[in-house]
N, CA and C atoms as an extended XYZ file, in Angstrom:
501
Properties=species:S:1:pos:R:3:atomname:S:1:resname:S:1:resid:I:1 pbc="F F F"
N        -4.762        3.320        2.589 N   UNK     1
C        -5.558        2.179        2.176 CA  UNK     1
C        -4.737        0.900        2.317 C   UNK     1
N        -4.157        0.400        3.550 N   UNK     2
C        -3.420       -0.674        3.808 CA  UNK     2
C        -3.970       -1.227        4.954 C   UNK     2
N        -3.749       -2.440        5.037 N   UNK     3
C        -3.825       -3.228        6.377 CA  UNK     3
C        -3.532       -2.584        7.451 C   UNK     3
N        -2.646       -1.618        7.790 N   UNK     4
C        -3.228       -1.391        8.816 CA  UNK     4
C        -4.332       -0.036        9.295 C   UNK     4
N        -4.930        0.076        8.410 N   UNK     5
C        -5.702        1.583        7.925 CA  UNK     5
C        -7.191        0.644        9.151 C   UNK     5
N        -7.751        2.028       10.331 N   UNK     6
C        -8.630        2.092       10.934 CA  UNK     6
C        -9.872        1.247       10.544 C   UNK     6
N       -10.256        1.330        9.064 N   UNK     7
C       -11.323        1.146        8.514 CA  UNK     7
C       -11.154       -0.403        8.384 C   UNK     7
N        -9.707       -1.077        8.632 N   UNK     8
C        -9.952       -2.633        8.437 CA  UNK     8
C        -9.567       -3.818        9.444 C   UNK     8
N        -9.788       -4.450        9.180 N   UNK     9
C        -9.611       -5.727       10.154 CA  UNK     9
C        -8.336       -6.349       10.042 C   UNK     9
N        -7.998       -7.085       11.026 N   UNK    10
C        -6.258       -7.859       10.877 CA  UNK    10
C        -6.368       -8.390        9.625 C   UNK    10
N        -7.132       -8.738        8.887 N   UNK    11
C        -7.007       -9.449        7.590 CA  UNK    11
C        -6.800       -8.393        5.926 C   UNK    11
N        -6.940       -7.211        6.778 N   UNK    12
C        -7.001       -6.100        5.836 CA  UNK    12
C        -8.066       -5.864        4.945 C   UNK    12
N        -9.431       -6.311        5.778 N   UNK    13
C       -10.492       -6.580        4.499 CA  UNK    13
C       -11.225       -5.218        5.378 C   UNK    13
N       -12.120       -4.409        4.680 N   UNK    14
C       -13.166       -3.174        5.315 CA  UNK    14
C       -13.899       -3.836        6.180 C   UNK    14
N       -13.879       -2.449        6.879 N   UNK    15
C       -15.173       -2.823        8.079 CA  UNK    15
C       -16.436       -2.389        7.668 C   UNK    15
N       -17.231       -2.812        7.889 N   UNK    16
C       -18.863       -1.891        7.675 CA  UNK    16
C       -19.465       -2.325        8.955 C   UNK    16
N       -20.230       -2.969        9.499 N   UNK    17
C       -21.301       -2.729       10.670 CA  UNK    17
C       -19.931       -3.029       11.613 C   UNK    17
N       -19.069       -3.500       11.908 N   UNK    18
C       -18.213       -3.948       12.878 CA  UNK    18
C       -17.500       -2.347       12.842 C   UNK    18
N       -17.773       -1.505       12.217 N   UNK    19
C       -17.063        0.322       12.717 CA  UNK    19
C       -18.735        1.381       13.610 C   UNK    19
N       -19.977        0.275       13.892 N   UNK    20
C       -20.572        0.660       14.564 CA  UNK    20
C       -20.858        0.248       16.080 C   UNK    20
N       -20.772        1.626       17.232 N   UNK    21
C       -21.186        0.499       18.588 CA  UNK    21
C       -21.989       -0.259       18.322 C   UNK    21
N       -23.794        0.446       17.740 N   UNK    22
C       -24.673       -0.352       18.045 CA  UNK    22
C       -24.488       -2.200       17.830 C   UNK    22
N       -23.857       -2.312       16.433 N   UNK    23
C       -23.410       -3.592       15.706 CA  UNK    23
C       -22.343       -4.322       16.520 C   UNK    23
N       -22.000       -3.717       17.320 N   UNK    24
C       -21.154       -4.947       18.314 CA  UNK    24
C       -21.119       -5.263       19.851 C   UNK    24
N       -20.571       -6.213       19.853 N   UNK    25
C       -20.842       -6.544       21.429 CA  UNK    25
C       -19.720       -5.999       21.890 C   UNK    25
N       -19.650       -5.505       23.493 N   UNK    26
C       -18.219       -4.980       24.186 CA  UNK    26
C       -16.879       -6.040       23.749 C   UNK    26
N       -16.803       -7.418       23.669 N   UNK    27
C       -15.542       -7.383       23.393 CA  UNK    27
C       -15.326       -7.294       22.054 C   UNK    27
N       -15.866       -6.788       20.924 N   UNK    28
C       -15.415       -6.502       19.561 CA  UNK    28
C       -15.705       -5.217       19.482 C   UNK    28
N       -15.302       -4.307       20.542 N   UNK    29
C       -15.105       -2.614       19.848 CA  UNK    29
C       -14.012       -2.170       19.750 C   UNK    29
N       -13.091       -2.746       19.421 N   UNK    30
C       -11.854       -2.857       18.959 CA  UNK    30
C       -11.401       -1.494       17.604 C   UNK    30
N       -12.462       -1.732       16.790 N   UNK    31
C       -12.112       -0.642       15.380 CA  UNK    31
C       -13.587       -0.133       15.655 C   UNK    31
N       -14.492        0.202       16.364 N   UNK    32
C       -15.602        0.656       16.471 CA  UNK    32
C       -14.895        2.474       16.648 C   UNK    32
N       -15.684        2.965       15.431 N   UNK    33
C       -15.453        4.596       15.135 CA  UNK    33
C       -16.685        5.399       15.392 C   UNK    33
N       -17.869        4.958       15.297 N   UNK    34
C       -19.054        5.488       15.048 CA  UNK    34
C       -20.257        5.449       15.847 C   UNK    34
N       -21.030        5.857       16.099 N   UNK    35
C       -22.695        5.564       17.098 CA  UNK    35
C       -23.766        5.925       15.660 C   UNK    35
N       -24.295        5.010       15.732 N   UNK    36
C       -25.624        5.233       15.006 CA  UNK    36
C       -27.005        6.366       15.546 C   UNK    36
N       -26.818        6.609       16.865 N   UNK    37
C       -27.447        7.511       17.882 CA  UNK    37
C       -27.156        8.531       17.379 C   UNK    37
N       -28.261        9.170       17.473 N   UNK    38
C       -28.245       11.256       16.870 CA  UNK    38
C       -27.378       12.106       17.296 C   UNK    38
N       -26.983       11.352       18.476 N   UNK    39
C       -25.959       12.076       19.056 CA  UNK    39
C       -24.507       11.715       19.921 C   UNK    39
N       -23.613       12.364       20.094 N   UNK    40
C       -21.944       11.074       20.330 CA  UNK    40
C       -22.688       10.441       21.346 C   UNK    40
N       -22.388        9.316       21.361 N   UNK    41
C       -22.480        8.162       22.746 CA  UNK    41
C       -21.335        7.538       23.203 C   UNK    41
N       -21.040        7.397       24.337 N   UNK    42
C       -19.716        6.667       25.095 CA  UNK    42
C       -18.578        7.482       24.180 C   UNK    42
N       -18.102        8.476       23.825 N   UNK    43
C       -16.859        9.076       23.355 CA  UNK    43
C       -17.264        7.894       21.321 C   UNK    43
N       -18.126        7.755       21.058 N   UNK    44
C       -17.860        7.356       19.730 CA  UNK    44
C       -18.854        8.117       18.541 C   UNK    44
N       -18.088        9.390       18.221 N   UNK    45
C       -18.848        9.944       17.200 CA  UNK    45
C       -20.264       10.164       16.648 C   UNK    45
N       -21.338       10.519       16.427 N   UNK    46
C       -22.436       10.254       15.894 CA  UNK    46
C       -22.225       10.542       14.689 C   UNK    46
N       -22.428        9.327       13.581 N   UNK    47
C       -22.453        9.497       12.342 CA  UNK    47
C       -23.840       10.093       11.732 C   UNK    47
N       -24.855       10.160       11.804 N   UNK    48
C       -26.304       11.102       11.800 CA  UNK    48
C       -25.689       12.671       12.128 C   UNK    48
N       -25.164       12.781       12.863 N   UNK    49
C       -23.992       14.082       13.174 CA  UNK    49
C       -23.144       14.646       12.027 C   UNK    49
N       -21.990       14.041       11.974 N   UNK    50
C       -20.996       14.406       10.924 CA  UNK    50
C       -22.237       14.151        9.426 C   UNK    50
N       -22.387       13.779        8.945 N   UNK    51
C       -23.966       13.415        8.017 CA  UNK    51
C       -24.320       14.955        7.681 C   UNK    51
N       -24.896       15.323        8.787 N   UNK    52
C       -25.703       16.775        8.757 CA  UNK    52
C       -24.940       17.667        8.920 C   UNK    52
N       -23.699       17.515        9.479 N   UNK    53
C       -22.870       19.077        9.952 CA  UNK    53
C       -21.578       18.616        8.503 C   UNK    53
N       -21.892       18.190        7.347 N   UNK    54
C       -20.869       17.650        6.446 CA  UNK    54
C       -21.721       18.715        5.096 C   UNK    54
N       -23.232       18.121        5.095 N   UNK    55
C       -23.994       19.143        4.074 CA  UNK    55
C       -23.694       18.722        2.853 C   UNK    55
N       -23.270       17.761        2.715 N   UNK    56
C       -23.270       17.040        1.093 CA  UNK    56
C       -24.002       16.551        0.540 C   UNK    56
N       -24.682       17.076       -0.152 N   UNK    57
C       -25.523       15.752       -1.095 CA  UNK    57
C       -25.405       14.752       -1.982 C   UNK    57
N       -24.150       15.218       -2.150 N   UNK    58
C       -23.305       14.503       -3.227 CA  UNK    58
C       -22.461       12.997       -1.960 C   UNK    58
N       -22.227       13.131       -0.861 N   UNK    59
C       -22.113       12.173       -0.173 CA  UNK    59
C       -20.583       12.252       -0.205 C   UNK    59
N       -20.118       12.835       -1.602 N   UNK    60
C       -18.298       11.967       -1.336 CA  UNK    60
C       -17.721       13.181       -0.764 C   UNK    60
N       -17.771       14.307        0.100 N   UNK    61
C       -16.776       14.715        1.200 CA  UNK    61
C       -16.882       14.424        2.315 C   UNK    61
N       -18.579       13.605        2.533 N   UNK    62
C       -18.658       13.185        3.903 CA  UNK    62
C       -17.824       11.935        3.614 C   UNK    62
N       -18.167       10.858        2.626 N   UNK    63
C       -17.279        9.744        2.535 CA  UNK    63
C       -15.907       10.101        2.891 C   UNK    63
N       -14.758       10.620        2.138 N   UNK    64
C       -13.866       10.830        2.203 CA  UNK    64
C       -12.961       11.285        3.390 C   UNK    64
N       -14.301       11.962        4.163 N   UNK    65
C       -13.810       12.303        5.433 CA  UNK    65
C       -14.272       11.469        6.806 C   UNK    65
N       -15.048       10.461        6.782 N   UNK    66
C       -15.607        9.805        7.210 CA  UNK    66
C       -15.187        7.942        7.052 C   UNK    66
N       -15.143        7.511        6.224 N   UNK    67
C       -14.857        6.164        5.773 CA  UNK    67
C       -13.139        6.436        4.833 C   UNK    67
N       -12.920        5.321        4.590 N   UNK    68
C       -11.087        4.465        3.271 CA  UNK    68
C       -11.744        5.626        2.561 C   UNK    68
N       -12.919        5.514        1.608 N   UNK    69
C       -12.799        5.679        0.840 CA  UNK    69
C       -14.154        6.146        0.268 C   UNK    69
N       -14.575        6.843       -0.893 N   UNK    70
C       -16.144        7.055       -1.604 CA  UNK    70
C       -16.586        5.502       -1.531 C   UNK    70
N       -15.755        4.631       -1.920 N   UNK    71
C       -16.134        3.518       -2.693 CA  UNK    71
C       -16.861        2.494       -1.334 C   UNK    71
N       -15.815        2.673       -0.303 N   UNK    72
C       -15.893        2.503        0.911 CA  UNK    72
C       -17.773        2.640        1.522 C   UNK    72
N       -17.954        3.804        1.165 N   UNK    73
C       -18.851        4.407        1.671 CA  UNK    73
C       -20.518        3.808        0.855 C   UNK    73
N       -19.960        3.598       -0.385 N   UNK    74
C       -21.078        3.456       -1.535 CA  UNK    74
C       -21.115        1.780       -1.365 C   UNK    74
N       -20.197        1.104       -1.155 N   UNK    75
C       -20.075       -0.484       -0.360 CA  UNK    75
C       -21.583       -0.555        0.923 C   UNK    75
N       -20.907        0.267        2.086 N   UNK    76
C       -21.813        0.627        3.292 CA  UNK    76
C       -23.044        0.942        2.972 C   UNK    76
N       -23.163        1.766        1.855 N   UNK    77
C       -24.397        2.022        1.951 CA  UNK    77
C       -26.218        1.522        0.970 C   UNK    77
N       -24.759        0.309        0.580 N   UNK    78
C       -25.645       -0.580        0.007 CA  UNK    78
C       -26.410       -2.038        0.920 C   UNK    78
N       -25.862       -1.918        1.987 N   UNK    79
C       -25.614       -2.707        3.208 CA  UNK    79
C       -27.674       -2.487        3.364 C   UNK    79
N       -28.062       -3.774        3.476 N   UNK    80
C       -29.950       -3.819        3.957 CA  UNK    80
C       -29.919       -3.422        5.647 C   UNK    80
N       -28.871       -3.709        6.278 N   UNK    81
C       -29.462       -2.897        7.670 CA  UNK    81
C       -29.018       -1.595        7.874 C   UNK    81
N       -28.068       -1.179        6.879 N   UNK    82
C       -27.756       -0.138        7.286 CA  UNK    82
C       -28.410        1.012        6.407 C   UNK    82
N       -29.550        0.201        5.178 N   UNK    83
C       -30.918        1.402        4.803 CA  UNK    83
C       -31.400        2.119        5.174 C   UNK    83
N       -32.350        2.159        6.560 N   UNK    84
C       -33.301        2.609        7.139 CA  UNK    84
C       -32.683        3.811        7.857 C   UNK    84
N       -31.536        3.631        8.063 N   UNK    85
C       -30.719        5.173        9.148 CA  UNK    85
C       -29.979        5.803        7.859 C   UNK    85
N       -29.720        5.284        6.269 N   UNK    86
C       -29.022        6.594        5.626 CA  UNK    86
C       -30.683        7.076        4.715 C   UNK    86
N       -31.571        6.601        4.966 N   UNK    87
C       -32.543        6.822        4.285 CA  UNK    87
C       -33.129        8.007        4.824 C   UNK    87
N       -32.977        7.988        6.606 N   UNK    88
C       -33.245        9.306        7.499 CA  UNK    88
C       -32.286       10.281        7.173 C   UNK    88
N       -30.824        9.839        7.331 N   UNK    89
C       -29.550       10.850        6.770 CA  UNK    89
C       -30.293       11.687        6.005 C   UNK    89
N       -30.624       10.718        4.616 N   UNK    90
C       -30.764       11.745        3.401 CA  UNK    90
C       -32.072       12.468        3.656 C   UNK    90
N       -32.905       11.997        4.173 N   UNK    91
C       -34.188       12.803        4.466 CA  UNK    91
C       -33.648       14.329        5.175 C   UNK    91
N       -33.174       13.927        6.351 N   UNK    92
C       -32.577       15.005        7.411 CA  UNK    92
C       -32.104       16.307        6.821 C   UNK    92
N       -31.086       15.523        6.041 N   UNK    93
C       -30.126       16.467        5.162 CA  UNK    93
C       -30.965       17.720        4.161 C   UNK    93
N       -31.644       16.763        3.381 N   UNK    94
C       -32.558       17.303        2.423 CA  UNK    94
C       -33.418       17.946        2.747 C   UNK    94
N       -33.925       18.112        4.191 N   UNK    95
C       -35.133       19.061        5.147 CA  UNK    95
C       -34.443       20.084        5.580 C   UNK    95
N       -32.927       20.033        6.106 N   UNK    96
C       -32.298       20.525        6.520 CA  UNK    96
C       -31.863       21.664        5.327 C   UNK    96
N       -31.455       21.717        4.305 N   UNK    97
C       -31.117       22.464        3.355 CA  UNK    97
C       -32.015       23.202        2.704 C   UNK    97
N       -33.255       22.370        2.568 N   UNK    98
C       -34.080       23.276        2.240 CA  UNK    98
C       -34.710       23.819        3.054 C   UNK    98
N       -35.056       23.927        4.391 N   UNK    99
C       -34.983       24.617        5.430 CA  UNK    99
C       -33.548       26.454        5.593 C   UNK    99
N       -32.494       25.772        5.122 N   UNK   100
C       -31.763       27.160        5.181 CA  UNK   100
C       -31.732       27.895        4.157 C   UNK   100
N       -32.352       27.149        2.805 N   UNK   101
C       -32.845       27.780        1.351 CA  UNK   101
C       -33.591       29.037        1.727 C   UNK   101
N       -34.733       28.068        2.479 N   UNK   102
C       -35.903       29.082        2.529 CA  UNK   102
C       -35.825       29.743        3.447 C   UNK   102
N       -34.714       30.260        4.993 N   UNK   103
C       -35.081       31.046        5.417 CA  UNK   103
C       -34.451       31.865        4.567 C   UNK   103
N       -33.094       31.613        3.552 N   UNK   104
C       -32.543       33.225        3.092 CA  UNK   104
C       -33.306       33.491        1.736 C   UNK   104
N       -34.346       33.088        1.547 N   UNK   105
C       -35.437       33.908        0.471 CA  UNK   105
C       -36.740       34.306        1.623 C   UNK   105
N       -36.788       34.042        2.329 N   UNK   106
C       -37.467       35.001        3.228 CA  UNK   106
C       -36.484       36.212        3.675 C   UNK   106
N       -35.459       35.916        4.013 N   UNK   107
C       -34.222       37.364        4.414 CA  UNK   107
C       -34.468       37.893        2.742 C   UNK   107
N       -34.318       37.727        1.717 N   UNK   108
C       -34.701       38.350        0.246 CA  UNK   108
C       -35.634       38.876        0.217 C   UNK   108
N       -37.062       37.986        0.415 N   UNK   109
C       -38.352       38.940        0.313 CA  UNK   109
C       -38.468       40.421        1.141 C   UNK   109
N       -37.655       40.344        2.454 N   UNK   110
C       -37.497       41.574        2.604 CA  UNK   110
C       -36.636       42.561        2.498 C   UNK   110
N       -35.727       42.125        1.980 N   UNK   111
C       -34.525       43.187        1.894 CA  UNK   111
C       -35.301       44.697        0.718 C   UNK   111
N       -36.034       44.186        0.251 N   UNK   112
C       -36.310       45.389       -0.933 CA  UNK   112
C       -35.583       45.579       -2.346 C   UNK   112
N       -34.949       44.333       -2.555 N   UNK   113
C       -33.799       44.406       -3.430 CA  UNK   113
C       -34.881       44.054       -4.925 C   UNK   113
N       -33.797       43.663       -6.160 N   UNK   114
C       -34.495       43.665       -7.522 CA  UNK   114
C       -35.137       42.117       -7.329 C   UNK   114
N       -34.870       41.363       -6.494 N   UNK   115
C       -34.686       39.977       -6.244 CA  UNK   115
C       -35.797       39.902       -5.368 C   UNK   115
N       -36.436       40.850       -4.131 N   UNK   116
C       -37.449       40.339       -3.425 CA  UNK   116
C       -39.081       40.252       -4.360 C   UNK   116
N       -39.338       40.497       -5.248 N   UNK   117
C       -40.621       40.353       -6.213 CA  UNK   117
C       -40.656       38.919       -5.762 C   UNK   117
N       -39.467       38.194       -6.558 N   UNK   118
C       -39.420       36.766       -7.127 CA  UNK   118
C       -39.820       35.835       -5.622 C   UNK   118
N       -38.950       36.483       -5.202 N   UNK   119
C       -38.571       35.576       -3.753 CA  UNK   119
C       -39.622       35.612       -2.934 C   UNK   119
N       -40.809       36.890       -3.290 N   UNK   120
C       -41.533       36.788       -2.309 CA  UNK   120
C       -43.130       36.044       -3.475 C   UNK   120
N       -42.937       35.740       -4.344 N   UNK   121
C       -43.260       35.126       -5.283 CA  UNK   121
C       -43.314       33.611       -4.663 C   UNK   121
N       -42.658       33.016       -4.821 N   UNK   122
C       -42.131       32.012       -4.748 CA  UNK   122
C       -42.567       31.646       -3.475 C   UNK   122
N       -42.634       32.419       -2.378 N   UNK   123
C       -43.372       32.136       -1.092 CA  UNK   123
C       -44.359       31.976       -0.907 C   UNK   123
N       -45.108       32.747       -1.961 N   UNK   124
C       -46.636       33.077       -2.214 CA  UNK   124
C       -47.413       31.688       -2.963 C   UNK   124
N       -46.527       31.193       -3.595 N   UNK   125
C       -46.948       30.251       -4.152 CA  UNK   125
C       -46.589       28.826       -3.528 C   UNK   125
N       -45.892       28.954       -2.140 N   UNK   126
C       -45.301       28.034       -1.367 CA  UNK   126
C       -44.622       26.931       -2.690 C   UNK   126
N       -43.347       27.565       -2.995 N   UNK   127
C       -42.959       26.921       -3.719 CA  UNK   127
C       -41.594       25.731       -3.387 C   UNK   127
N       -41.721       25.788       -1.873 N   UNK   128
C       -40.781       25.558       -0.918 CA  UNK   128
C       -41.550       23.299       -0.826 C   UNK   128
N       -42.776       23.571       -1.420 N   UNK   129
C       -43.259       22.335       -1.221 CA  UNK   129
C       -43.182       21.789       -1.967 C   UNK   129
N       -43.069       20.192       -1.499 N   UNK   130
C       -43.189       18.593       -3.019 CA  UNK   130
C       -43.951       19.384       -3.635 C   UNK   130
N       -43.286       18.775       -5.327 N   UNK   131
C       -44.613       19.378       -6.253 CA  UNK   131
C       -45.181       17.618       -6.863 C   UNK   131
N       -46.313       17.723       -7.453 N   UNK   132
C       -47.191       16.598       -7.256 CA  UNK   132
C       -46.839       15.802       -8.274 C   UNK   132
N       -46.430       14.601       -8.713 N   UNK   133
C       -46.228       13.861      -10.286 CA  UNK   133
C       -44.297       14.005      -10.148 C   UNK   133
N       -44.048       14.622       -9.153 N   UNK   134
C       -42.156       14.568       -9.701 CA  UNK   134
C       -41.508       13.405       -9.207 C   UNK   134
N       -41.595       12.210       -9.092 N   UNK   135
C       -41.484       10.915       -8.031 CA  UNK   135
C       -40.442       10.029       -8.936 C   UNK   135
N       -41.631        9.791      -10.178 N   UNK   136
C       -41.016        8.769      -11.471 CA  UNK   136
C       -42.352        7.854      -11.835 C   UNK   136
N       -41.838        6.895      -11.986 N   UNK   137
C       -42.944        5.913      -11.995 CA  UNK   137
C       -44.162        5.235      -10.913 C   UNK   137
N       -44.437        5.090      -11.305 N   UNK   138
C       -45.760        5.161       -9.836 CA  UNK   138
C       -45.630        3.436       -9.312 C   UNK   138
N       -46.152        3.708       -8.368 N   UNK   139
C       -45.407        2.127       -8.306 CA  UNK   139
C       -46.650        0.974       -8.106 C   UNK   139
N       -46.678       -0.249       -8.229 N   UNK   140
C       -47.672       -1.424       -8.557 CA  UNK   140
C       -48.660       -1.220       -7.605 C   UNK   140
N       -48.467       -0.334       -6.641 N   UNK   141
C       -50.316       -0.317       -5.714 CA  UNK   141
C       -50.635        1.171       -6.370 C   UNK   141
N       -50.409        1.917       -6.903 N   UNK   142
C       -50.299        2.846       -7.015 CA  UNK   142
C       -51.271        2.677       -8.284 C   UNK   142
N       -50.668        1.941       -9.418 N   UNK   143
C       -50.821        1.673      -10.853 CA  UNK   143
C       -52.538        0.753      -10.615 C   UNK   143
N       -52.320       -0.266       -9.541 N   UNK   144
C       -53.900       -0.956       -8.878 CA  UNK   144
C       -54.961       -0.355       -8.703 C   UNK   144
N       -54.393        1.031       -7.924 N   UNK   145
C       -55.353        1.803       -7.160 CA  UNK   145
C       -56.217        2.103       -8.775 C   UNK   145
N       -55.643        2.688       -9.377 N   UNK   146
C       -56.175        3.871      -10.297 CA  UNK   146
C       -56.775        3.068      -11.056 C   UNK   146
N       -56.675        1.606      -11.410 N   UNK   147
C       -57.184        0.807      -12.241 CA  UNK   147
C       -58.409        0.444      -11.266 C   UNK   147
N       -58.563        0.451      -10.574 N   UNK   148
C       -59.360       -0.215       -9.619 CA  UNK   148
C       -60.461        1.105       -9.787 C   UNK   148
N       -60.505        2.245       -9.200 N   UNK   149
C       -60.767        3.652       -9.754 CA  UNK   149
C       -61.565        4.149      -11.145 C   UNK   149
N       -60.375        3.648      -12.672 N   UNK   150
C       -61.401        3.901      -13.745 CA  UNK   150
C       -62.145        2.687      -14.100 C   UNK   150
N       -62.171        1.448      -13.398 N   UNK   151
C       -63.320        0.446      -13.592 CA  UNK   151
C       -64.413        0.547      -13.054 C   UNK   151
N       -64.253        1.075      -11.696 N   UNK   152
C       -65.627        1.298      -10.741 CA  UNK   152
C       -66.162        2.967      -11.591 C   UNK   152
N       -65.222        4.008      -12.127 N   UNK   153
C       -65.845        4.770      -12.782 CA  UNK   153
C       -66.712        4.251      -14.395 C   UNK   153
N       -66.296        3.645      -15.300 N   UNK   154
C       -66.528        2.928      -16.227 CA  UNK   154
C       -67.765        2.227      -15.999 C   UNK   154
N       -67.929        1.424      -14.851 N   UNK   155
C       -69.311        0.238      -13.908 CA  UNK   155
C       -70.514        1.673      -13.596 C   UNK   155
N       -69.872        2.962      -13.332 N   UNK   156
C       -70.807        3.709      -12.921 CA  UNK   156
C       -71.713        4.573      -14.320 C   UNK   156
N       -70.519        4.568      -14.897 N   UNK   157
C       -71.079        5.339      -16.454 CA  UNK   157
C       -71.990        4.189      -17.328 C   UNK   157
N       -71.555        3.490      -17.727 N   UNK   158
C       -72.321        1.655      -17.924 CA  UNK   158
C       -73.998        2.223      -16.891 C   UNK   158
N       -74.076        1.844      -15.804 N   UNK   159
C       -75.053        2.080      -15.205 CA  UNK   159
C       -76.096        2.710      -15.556 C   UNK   159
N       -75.426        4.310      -15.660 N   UNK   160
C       -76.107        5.521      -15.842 CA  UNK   160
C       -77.057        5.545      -17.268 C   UNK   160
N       -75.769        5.084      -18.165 N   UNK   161
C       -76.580        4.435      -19.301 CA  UNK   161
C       -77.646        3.710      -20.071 C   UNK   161
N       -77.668        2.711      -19.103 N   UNK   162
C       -78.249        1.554      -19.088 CA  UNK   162
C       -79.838        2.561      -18.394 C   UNK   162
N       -79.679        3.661      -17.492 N   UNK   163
C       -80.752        3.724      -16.717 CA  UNK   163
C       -81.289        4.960      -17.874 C   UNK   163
N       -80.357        5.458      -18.593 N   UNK   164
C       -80.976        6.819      -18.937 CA  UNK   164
C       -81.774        6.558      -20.373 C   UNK   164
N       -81.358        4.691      -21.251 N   UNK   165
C       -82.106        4.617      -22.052 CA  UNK   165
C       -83.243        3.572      -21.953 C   UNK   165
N       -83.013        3.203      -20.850 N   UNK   166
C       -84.513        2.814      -20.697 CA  UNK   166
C       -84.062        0.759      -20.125 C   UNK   166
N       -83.007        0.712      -20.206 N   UNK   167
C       -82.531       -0.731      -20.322 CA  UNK   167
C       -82.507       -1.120      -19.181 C   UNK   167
C-alpha cells in the first residue's frame, strides 16, 4: 500500500476507472489492469471474469485479490458509472450459485439417501424461485399503484351501493 503499488498513480492516490481499458484512451493505459468485457481483451484481464470464477458474495477475497485493498474495492464500487456492470456481477454471481445449489439437490433427489424426500421436496415446490414480499419496502410507484387500486376499488363498492339501495 505505497506509492509505488499498481493500484496508484505517481501521486500515490488509487486508481478506480483509470485501472479500466474501457475508461481510457491509448495514451493513458499506463496502470490499466482490467477489461470491463466478459471476457480478457487485448491481454487485460476480464474483471466480470475473476468476479464469477472468485464466487464470493461477501466480495472481500475477490477485493483482496483483485484491487490495494477491501476498502479499495468498496471506494470503486460506490463509483455511479461503475453501478450498472457490478450490479450484473452481483446478479451473475447470484444466478450462478444458485444455479450450482440446485443442480446438487437434484444429484440428492436422486441418490436415494435420508436427504432425497426433502430435496426432492423442495423441487416440487420449485423452491429454487424469488419468493413474493422478500424485497423490503415497496417503493413510491409501487406504494401509488396500490393506492390508485384501493380507490378505484372503494369508487366501485360506493357505486354498487348507491345502486343496490335505490340512490
Amino acid at each position: 500500500m505505497h506509492k509505488d503499488s499498481k493500484f496508484r498513480d505517481e501521486w500515490g492516490r488509487l486508481l478506480y476507472s483509470k485501472l479500466f481499458f474501457e475508461r481510457t484512451v491509448p495514451a493513458t493505459r499506463g496502470k490499466v489492469l482490467y477489461t470491463l468485457k466478459d471476457q480478457d481483451h487485448e491481454g487485460y484481464a476480464s474483471l466480470y471474469q475473476k468476479y464469477l470464477e472468485t464466487s464470493d458474495p461477501t466480495e472481500y477475497a475477490f477485493a483482496t485479490e483483485c484491487f490495494e485493498s477491501y476498502e479499495h474495492w468498496l471506494t470503486l464500487s460506490r463509483q455511479a458509472w461503475f453501478a450498472p456492470f457490478l450490479s450484473r456481477f452481483r446478479r451473475d454471481l447470484e444466478t450462478r450459485i444458485r444455479s450450482k445449489a440446485l443442480k446438487a439437490i437434484i444429484t440428492e433427489s436422486k441418490s436415494g439417501s435420508k436427504n432425497a424426500f426433502l430435496a426432492n421436496k423442495y423441487l416440487l415446490e420449485k423452491g429454487w424461485k424469488d419468493k413474493m414480499n422478500t424485497r423490503g419496502r415497496p417503493s413510491d410507484i409501487d406504494i401509488a399503484n396500490a393506492a390508485k387500486n384501493i380507490a378505484e376499488d372503494n369508487k366501485k363498492t360506493e357505486e354498487d351501493y348507491l345502486r343496490v339501495i335505490g340512490g
